[in-house]
C-alpha positions in Angstrom: 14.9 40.9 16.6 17.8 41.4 18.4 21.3 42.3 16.4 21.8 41.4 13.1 23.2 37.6 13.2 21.2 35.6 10.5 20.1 33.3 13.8 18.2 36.0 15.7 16.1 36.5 12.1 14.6 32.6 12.5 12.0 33.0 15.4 8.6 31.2 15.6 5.5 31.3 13.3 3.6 33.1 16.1 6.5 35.8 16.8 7.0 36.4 13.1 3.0 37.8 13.1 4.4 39.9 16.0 7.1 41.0 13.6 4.3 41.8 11.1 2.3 43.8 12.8 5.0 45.8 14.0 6.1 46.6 10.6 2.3 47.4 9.7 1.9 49.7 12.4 4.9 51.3 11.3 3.3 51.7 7.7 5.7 49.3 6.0 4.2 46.5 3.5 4.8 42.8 4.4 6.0 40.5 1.8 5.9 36.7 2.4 7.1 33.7 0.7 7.1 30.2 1.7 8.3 27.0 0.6 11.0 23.7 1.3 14.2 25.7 0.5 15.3 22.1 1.1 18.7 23.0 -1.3 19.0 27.3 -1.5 20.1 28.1 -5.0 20.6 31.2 -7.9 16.8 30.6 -9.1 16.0 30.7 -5.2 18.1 34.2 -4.5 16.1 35.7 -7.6 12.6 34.9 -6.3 13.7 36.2 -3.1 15.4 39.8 -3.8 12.2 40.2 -6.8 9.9 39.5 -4.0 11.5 41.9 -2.0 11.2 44.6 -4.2 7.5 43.9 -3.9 7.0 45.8 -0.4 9.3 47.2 2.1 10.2 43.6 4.6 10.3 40.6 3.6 9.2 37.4 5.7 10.0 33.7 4.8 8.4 30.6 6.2 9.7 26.7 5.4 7.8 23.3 5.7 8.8 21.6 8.7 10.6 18.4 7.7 7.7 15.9 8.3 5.0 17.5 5.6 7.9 17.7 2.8 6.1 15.0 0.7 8.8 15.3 -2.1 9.7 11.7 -2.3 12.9 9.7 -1.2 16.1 11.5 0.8 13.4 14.5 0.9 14.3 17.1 2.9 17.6 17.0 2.7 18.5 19.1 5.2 16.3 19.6 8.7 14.2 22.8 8.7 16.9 24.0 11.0 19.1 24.3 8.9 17.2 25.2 5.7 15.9 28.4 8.2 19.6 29.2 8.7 20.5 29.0 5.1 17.6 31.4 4.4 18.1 33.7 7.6 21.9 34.0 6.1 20.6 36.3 3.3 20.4 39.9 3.7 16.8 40.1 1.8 15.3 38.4 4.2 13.9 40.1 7.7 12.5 36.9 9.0 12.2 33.0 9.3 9.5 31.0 10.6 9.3 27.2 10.5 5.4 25.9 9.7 4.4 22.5 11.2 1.9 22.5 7.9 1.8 21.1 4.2 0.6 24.6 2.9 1.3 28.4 4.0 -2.0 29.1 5.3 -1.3 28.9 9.2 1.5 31.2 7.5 -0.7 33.4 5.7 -3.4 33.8 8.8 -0.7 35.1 11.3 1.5 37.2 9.3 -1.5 38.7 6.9 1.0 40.0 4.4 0.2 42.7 2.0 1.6 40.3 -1.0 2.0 36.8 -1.3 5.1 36.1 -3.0 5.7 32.6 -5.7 7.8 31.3 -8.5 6.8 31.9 -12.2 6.3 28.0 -12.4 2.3 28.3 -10.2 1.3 30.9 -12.2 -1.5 28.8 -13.8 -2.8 26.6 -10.5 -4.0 24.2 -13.2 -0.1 23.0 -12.9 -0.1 22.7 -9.5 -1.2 19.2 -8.3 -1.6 19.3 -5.2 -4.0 22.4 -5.5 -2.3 24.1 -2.5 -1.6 27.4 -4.4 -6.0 28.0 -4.9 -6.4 27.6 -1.1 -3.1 29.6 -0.3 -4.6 32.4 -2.7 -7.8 32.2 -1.4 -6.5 33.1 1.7 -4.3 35.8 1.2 -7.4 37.2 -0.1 -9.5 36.8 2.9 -6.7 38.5 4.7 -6.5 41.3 2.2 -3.4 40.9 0.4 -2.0 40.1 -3.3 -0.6 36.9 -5.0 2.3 38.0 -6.9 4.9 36.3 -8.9 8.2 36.5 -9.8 9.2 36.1 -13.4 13.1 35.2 -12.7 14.6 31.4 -14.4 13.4 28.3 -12.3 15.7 26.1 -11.6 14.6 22.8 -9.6 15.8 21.8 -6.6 14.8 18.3 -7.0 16.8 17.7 -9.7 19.7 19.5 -8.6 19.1 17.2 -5.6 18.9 14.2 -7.7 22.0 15.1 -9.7 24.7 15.5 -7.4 23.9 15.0 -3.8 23.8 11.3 -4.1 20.2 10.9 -2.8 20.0 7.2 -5.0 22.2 4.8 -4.9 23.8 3.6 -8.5 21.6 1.1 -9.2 18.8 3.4 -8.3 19.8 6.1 -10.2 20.8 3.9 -13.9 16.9 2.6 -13.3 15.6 6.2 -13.1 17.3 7.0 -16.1 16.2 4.3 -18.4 12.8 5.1 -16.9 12.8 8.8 -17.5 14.7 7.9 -21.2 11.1 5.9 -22.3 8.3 7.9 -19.8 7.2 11.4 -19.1 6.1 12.6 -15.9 2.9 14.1 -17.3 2.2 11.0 -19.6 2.7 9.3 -16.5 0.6 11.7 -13.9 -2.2 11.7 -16.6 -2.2 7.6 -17.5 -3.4 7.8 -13.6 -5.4 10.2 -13.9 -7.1 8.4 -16.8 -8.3 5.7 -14.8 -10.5 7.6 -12.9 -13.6 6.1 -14.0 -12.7 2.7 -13.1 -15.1 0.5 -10.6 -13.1 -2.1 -8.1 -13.9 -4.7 -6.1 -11.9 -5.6 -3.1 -12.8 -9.0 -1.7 -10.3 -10.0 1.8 -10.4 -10.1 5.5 -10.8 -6.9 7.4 -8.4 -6.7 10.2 -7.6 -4.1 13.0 -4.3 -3.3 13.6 -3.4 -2.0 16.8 -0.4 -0.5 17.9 0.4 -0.5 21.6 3.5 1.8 21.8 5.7 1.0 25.2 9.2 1.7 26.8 11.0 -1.1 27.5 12.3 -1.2 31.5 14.5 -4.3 31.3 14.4 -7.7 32.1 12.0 -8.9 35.1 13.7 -9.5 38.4 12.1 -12.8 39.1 12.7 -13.8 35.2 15.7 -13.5 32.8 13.7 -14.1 29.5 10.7 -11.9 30.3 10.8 -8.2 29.1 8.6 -5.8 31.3 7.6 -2.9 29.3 5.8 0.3 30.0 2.3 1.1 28.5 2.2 4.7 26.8 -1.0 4.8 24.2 -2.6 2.4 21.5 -3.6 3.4 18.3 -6.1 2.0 15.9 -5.7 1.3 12.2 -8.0 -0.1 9.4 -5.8 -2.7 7.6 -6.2 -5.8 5.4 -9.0 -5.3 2.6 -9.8 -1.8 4.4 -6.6 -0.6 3.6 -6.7 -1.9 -0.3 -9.5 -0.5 -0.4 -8.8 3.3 1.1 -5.6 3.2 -1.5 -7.8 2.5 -4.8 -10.4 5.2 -3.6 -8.2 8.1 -3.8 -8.0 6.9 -7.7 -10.8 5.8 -9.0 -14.4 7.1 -8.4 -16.2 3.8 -6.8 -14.6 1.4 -4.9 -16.7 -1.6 -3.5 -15.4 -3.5 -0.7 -16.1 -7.0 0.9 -15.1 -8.4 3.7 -16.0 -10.4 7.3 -16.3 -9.1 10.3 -17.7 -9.7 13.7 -20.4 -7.9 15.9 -18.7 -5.7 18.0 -20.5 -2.2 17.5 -17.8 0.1 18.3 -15.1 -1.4 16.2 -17.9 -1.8 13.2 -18.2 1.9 13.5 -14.4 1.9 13.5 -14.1 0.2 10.5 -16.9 2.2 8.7 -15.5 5.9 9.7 -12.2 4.4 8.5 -13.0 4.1 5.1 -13.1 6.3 2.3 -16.3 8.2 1.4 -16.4 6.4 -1.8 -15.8 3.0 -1.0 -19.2 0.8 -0.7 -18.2 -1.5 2.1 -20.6 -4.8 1.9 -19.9 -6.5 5.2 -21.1 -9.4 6.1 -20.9 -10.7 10.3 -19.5 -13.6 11.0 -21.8 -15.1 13.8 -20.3 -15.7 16.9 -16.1 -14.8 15.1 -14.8 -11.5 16.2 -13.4 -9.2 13.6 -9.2 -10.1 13.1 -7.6 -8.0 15.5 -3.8 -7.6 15.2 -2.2 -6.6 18.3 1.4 -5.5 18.1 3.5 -4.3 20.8 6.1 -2.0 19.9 8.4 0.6 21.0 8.8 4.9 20.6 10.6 3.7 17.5 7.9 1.3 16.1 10.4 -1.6 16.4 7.5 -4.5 17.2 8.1 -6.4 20.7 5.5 -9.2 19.9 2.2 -9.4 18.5 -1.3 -11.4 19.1 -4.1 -12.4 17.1 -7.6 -11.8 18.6 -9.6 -14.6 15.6 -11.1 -17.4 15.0 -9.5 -19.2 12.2 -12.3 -20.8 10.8 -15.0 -18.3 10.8 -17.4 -19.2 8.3 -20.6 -20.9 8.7 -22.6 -22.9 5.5 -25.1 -20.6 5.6 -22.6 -17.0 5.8 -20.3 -19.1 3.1 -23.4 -19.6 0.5 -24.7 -15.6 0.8 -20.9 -14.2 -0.1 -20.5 -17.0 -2.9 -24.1 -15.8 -4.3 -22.9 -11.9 -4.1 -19.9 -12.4 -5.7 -21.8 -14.4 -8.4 -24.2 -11.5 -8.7 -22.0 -8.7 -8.3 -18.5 -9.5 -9.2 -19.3 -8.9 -13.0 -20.5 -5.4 -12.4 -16.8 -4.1 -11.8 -13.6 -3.5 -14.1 -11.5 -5.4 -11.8 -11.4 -7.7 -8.6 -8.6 -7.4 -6.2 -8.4 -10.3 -3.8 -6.4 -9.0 -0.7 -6.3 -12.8 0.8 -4.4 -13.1 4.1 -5.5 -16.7 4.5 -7.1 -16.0 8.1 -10.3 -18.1 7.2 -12.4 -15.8 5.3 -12.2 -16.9 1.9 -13.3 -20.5 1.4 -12.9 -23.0 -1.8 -16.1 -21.8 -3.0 -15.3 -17.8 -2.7 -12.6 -19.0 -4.5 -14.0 -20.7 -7.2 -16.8 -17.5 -7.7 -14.3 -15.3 -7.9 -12.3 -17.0 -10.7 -15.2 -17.3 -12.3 -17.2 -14.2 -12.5 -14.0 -11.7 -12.2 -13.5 -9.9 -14.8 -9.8 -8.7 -14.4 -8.4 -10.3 -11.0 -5.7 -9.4 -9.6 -4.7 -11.6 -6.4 -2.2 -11.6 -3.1 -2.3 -14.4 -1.0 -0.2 -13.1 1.9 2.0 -15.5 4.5 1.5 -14.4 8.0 2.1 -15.5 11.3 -1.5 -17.2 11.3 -0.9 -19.1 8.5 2.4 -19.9 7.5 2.9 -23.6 6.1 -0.2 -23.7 4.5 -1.9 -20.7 2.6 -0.3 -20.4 -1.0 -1.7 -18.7 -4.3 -1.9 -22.4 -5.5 -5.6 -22.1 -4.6 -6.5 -19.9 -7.3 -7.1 -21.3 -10.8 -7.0 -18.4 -12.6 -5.6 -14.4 -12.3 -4.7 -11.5 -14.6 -1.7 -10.4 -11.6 -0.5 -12.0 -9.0 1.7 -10.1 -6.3 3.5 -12.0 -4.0 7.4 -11.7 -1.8 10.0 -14.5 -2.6 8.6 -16.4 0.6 5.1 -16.7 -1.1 6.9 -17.5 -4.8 8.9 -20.4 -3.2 6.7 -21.6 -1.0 4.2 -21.9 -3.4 6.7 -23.7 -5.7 7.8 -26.1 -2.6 11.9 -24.5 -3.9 14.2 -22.5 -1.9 17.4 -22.9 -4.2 16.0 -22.1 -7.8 16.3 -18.6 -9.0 13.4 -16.9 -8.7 12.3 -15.7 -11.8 11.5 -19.3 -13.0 9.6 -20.0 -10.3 7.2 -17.2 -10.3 7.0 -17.6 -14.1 6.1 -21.1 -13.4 3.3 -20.0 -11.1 1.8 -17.4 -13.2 1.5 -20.1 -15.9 -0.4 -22.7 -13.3 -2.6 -19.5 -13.2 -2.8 -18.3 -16.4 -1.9 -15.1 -15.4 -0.6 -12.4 -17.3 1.8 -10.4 -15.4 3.7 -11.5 -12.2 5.5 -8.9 -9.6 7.7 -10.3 -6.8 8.3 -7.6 -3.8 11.5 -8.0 -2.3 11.6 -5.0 0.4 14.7 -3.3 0.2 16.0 -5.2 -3.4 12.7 -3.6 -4.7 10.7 -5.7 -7.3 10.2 -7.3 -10.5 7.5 -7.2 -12.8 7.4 -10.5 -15.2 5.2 -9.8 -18.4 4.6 -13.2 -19.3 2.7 -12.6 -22.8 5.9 -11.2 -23.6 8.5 -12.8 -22.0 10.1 -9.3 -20.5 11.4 -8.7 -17.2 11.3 -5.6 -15.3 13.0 -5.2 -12.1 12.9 -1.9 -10.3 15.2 -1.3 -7.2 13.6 0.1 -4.0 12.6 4.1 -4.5 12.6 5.2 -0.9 15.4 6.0 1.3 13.8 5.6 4.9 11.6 3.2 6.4 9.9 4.1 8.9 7.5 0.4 9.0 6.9 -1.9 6.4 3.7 -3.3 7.6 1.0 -2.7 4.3 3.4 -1.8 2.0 2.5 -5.1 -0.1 -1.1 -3.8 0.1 -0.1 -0.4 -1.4 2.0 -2.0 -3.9 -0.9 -4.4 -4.7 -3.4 -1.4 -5.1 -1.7 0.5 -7.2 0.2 -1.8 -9.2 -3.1 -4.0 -9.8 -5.3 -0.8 -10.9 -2.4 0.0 -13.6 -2.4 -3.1 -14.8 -6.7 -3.4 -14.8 -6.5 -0.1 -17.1 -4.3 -1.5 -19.6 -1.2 0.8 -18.2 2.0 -0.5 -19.8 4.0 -3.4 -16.9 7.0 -1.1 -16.7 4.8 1.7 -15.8 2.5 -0.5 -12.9 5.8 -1.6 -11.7 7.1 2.2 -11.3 3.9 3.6 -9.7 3.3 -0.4 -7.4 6.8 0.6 -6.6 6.4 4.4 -5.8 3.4 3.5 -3.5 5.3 1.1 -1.5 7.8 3.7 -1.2 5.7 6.2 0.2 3.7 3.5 2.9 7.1 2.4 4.1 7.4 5.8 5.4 3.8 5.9 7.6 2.9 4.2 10.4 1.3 1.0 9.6 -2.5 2.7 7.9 -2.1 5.7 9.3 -2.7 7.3 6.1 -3.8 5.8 2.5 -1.8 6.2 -0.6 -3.2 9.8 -1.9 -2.9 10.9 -5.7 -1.1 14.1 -4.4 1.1 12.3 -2.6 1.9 9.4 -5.5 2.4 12.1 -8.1 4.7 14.3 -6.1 6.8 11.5 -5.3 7.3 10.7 -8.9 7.5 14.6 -10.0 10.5 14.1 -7.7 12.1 10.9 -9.1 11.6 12.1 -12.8 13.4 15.2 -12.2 
């Protein structure tokens, strides 16, 4: 380091294992802490000047802002400036920044003689994410010491919560009523209850692509034609692969139904894609390709144009007879049925009518696209236990775009027999209609940033639906349907699946 300016202290991960050795070599023990330090406050300065006192320097590496996973607004500062604030104190002899969601890569460079935390992980059991085993673990194998300080916690989050205006009014007035009737371990450990649960997901497969471009301008020989350049495509499972990656984080067997064509090397796409635990019963359509979405969009994810690589009608006789007899013979075996139906030609009158019948808690989406607008409504269905749906698929389905739309989606659950009823409305959030009841829950939207909205119906379906299948309270699937969508809005289409670590950080930080 050169002078004593707080900036010459924040250096990179690899230099601050320089910086260790050195000390090392000059006989001097290495103390390390890491964490967000998204908001540095008194319970922050005491962990820091204890841990300090554990050895002779003392080293300090932050999540870089893109694995902070602690819900909406969060970081809110850049790991700039929270390595600045920290670099500022005198106790600290180093910064690093860590493009990870733990401290190992932190732990393996710098190989500190103690590994400094907070009172609050002194029993991992608390820790949910389980980072704080591996991290000791590894401080271990590099032959150091966990320690921990013993000095008052205080919580960032809700200092975070409390005064930085993270949530809008409206946002914040439903967090409190929430948090005045729920718990965030009664609500961490209602999901964790459902563990044992078996699903079924029955929809169309489909591949979404992503072809990311640069937009040049205008053609020369062409004022309405956009000429774009080609950078990369990337490859996600979507539709009832998606549903079903979400559910397996949570439950312990998820089975999973779908079309799809004969091309070998997007089968084996679709089958590494999924979740170890999800039991995928395909069945091949016999001259249909698997539903390919192609979207073009720019560095931003802003979508150009899209095109559909199907055939709308699919199905053969003989293919549409073998999936009505499995869902006759297998539907029964599972707690719950979730029908991810985008209306792309898969499921017929007669999947239809099985699944009514031999579901044993269904829970139902039928999705308005591009490849089926005008003409795909939940009107289909006879029966359902939940039915998710956006305005457009409330109102079409009710042939009314004035009416307010509570009626109307009560007046479709009741076609449907259904029990509960949630309208998403993107950025108004949702509502959750108990119909047995008559209540109304309406929770406003629970993230801050959207990064791209495509799946976030299917995350809120997942989640929501598997509440609601283990007899979880509606306010409570609401919340977590709700919390799920928040989270997907902030990945890239399916780049990643809902994960219980994820989910129950997120709503550690919103009950704060």
């Amino acid at each position: 380091m050169v002078g004593n300016h707080p900036n010459n202290k924040i250096v990179s991960l690899q230099e601050l294992g320089r910086q260790a050795q050195s000390y090392r070599d000059a006989g001097l023990n290495v103390v390390l802490c890491h964490g967000t330090f998204d908001l540095i406050h008194p319970g922050h300065i005491r962990h820091l000047t204890e841990a300090r006192g554990f050895g002779d320097r003392l080293l300090v590496t932050v999540t870089a802002d893109r694995f902070v996973k602690k819900g909406p607004g969060r970081p809110v500062f850049p790991g700039s400036l929270r390595a600045e604030s920290l670099a500022a104190l005198a106790v600290v002899d180093g910064v690093a920044v860590v493009e990870d969601v733990t401290a190992i890569p932190a732990i393996r460079i710098i190989r500190p003689r103690v590994y400094a935390k907070g009172s609050d992980y002194v029993d991992a059991k608390d820790d949910i994410t389980g980072n704080i085993r591996r991290e000791q673990a590894e401080v271990h194998g590099v032959g150091g010491e966990v320690r921990f300080t013993d000095g008052v916690t205080f919580s960032s989050s809700r200092l975070i919560n409390q005064y930085l205006d993270v949530f809008t009014p409206e946002t914040q007035a439903y967090l409190n009523d929430f948090k005045s009737v729920h718990q965030e371990k009664e609500l961490i450990e209602s999901i964790q209850s459902l563990g044992d649960r078996k699903i079924l997901v029955f929809g169309e497969a489909i591949i979404d692509e992503y072809c990311t471009t640069t937009p040049l301008g205008l053609t020369g020989k062409s004022n309405t034609i956009l000429a774009c350049r080609y950078i990369e495509t990337e490859q996600f499972a979507g539709g009832s692969l998606a549903v079903a990656n979400h559910l397996a984080g949570f439950v312990q067997r998820v089975g999973l139904v779908a079309g799809i064509g004969r091309d070998e090397r997007q089968n084996t796409f679709m089958k590494e894609a999924l979740a170890d635990n999800v039991d995928d019963h395909f069945f091949h359509y016999e001259t249909a390709p698997t539903l390919t979405k192609r979207r073009f969009v720019d560095t931003d994810i802003n979508k150009l144009f899209e095109v559909y690589y199907q055939d709308p009608n699919p199905l053969t006789p003989k293919l549409e007879a073998e999936i009505c007899q499995w869902i006759a013979t297998h539907a029964g075996d599972y707690d719950a049925v979730v029908v991810a139906d985008y209306g792309n030609g898969l499921i017929s009158a007669a999947m239809v009518e099985a699944i009514c019948k031999h579901a044993r808690f269904l829970a139902i989406n039928t999705q308005i696209n591009s490849g089926n607008h005008c003409h795909h409504v939940i009107n289909r269905y006879h029966r359902a236990d939940f039915i998710s749906l956006n305005e457009c698929e409330v109102r079409l389905a009710t042939h009314n775009r004035h009416d307010p739309i509570e009626g109307l989606a009560r007046d479709v659950g009741h076609r449907l027999s259904a029990r509960w009823v949630a309208i998403t409305r993107g950025m108004k959030g949702a509502i959750m209609l108990d119909l047995d009841s008559g209540l109304t829950y309406d929770a406003p939207p629970l993230s801050t940033r959207v990064v791209d909205r495509i799946g976030a119906g299917d995350a809120f379906l997942a989640i929501a639906g598997l509440c609601l299948a283990g007899n979880l309270p509606p306010d409570v699937a609401l919340f977590m349907g709700s919390t799920a969508s928040a989270i997907d809005v902030q990945i890239v289409c399916n780049r990643e699946s809902i994960h219980p670590v994820t989910l129950f950080k997120y709503v550690s930080t919103l009950m704060k």
